[in-house]
C-alpha positions as CSV (number, residue, x, y, z in Angstrom):
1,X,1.9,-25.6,25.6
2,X,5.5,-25.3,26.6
3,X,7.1,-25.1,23.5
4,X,10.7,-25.4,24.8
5,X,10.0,-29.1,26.3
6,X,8.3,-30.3,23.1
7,X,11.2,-28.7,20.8
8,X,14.0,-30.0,23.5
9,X,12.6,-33.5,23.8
10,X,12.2,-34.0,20.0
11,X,16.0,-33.2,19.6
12,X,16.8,-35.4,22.4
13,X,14.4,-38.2,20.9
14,X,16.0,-37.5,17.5
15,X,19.5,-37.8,18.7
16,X,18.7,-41.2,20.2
17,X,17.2,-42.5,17.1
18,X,19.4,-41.3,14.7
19,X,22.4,-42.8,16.8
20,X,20.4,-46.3,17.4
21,X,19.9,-46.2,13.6
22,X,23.4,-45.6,13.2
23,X,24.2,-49.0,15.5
24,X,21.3,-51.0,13.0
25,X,23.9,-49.6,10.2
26,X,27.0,-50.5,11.9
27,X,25.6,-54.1,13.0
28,X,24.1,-54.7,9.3
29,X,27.0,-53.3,7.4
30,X,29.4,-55.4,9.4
31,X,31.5,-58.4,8.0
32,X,30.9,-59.9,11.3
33,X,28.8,-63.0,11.3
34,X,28.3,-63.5,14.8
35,X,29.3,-62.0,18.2
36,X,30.9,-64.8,19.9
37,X,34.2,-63.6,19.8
38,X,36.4,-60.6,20.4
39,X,37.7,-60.1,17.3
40,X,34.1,-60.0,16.0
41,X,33.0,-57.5,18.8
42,X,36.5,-55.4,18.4
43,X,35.6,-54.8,14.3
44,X,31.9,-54.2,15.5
45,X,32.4,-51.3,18.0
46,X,35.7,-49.6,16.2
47,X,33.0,-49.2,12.8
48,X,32.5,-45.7,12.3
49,X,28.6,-46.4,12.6
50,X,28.9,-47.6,15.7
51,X,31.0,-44.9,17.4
52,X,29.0,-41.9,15.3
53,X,26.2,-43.8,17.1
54,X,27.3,-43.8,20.6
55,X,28.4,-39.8,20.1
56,X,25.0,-39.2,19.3
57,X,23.6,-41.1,22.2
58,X,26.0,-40.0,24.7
59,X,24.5,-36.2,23.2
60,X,21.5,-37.6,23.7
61,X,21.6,-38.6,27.5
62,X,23.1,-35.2,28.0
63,X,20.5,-33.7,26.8
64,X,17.8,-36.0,28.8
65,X,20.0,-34.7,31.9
66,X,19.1,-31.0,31.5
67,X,15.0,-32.3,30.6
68,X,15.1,-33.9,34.1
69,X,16.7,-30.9,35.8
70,X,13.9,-28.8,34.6
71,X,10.7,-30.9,34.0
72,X,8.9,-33.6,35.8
73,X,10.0,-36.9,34.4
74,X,6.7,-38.4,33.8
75,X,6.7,-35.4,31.3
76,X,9.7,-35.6,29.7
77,X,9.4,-39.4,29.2
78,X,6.4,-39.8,28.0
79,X,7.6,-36.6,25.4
80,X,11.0,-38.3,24.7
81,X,9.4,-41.9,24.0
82,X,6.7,-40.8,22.5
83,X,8.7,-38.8,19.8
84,X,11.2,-41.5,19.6
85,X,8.8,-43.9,18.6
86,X,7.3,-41.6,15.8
87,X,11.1,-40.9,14.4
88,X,12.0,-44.7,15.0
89,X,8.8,-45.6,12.0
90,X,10.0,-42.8,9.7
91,X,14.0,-43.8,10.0
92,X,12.7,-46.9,9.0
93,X,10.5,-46.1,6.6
94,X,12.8,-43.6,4.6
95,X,16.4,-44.7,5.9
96,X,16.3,-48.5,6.1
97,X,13.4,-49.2,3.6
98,X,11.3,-51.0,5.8
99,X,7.8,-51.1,6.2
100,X,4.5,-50.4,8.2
101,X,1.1,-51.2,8.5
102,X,-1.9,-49.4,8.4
103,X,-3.1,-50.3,11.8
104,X,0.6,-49.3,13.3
105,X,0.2,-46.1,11.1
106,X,-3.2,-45.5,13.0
107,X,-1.5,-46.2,16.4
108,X,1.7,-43.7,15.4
109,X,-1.2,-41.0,15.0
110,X,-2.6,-41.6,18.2
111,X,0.7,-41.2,19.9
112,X,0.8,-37.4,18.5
113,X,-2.3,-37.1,19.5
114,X,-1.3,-38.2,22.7
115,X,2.2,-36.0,23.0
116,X,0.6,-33.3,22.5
117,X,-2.1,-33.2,24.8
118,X,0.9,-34.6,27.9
119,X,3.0,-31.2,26.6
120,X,0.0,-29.1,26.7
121,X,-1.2,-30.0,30.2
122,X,2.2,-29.6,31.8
């Protein structure tokens, strides 16, 4: 198992989540009712949530840059969306205090299942 890709593509999975989590923040913590205006859109994207977001994404696709550069993408993708997914239900289960199922609970451990046997047959 190439620990380096797993470790690398959890960070870059986690970066991506935390800063789409970060937009969820922005957009729910906004005054904005709607986005059918510019002023609306301007208070939207100059939130702190949204631009700590976007850093962490722009990190993020830096980071997916130098995982392309060095593995083959089916790989890496499947890694990066597969541990994406995973952080996505726990952000959302600790962060935003939403909830899951049982049968998506199944279905999350099949996916590490599943990561780990893509990362060990690199």
């Amino acid at each position: 198992m190439d620990w380096i890709l797993v470790i690398q593509s959890y960070i870059c999975a986690a970066l991506v989540v935390a800063g789409q989590s970060f937009w969820k923040i922005g957009l729910r913590d906004s005054a904005v009712g709607t986005l059918d205006n510019i002023k609306s859109w301007t208070h939207l994207i100059s939130s702190k949530w949204m631009i700590l977001g976007t850093i962490l994404y722009l990190v993020a696709t830096i980071l997916w840059i130098l995982l392309l550069k060095k593995y083959p993408l089916g790989v890496a993708y499947s890694l990066i969306i597969g541990f994406a997914l995973f952080n996505s239900v726990f952000v959302s289960l600790v962060f935003l205090k939403e909830s899951i199922t049982g049968y998506q609970l199944a279905g999350l451990a099949l996916l590490m299942i599943s990561i780990f046997m893509i990362a060990g047959n690199k």
